[in-house]
C-alpha positions, 0 to 999 in steps of 0.5 A, a space after each residue: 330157372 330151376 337147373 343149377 348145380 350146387 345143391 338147390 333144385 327147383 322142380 324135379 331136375 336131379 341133383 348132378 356134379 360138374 363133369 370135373 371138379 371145379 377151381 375156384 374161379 369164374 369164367 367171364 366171357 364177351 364176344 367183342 373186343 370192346 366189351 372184353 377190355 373194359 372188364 380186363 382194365 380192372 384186373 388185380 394182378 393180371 396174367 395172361 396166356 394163350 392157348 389154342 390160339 386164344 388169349 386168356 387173361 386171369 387175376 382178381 375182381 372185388 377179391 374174386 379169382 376170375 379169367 377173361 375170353 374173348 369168344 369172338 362173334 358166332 355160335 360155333 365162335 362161342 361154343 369153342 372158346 366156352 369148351 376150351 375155358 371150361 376144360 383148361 381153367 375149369 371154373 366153377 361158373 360161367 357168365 357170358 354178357 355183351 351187347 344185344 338187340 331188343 325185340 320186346 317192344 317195351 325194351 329200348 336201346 340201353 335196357 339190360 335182359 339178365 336172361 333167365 332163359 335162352 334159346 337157339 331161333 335158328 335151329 330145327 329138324 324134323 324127327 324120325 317120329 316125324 315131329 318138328 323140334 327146335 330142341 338140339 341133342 346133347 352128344 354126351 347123354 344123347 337125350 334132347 335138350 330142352 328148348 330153353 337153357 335155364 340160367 343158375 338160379 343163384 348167380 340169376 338173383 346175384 345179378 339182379 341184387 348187382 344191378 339195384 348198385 350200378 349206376 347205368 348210362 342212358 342212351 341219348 334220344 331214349 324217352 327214359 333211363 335204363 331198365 334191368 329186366 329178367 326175360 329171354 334171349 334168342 340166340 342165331 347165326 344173324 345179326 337180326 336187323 328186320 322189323 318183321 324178323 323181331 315180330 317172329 321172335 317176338 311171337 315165337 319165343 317171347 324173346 326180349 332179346 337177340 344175339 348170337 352167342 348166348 344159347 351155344 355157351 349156355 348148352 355147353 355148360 348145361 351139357 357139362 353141368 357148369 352153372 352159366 348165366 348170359 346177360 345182355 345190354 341192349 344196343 339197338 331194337 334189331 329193326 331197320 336202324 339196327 345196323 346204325 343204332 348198334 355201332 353209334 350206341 354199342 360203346 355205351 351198352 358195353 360199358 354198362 354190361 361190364 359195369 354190372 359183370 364187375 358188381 356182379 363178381 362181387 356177390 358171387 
């Protein structure tokens, strides 16, 4: 929560400029398809590319200069994607949102996480000081990580405003309407679907929330100093009935995520 580039410091992290100078415009970036198109329906003004393979979509949002990617499902998926829409389009920020599983107990299936922090839950190795660390290193200053990425604080509060505004879709069968919550989101290379599996998360990380994509966009743009926000709509509690409560409740989670990414947009 207290690392972010243009101009603020919370705590004692210094003052650091992006690797390159930023263009005025915002990356917003999802894994699946479904929740990619529903914020590329609303472009003003759409041209499309594709490079490396990838397609890239720019135009306006409430006014904002933005380009759309879809990362596809994974980390190293998420990572690349993140890498070549940073170096091409160079934006000034990145948001990464899409669906997730619920691993706090008080969350249910159409709550949104805006992650003010994320972390790798499947990373670890054993230091030459032979000390457990889930922390990765970063290739560029070849310092550790921290354990969490710390979303930017400005575009945290933006969300958070955006979300009083958006008219959220409930999930049927849920006992109330949906929730925004501020929390944590865990990140790994596993569609998370075991009751005790969300006890770990739960009780490791205090996680609200797992998926597979957020925390390896989120290193990337801290490694190069890019403000990143991930948030997640949740789809299912990543329990047994994961697999079957994600694909009948995914469409609904998606719309709301895009929903808030559009009013989000508005107050960048």
């Amino acid at each position: 929560m207290g690392w972010f580039v243009i101009g603020l410091v919370v705590g004692t992290t210094p003052i650091q400029a992006q690797r390159y100078k930023p263009r005025p415009i915002t990356a917003l970036l999802g894994a699946f398809d479904e929740e990619v198109k529903l914020v590329q329906k609303s472009l003003k003004k759409p041209k499309s590319r594709t490079l490396n393979g990838i397609h890239f979509m720019t135009g306006r949002i409430n006014g904002h200069k933005v380009v759309i990617a879809e990362t596809g499902i994974g980390k190293v998926n998420a990572a690349m994607t993140t890498a070549f829409v940073l170096a091409y389009f160079k934006p000034e920020r990145v948001l990464f949102t899409g669906i997730a599983g619920g691993t706090n107990p008080d969350l249910q299936p159409g709550d949104i996480v805006i992650a003010r922090q994320t972390a790798h839950h499947d990373y670890g190795y054993i230091t030459f000081q032979q000390q457990k660390t889930n922390q990765t290193r970063n290739a560029i200053t070849k310092d550790l990580n921290p354990t969490y990425f710390p979303a930017d604080s400005l575009m945290m509060l933006a969300a958070q405003e955006a979300a009083k505004t958006v008219p959220f879709e409930s999930i049927p069968s849920t006992k109330r309407p949906p929730s925004v919550v501020v929390g944590t989101v865990v990140t790994g290379d596993v569609f998370v679907s075991s009751d005790e599996k969300v006890a770990s998360l739960w009780s490791e990380f205090k996680a609200d929330a797992t998926e597979m994509e957020g925390a390896a966009v989120a290193q990337v743009c801290y490694q190069q100093q890019v403000p990143c926000l991930v948030i997640r709509s949740l789809s299912d509690k990543a329990n047994s009935n994961a697999r079957q409560d994600m694909l009948t409740f995914f469409k609904i989670a998606a719309r709301n995520s895009a929903n808030l990414v559009m009013t989000i947009v508005g107050k960048l």
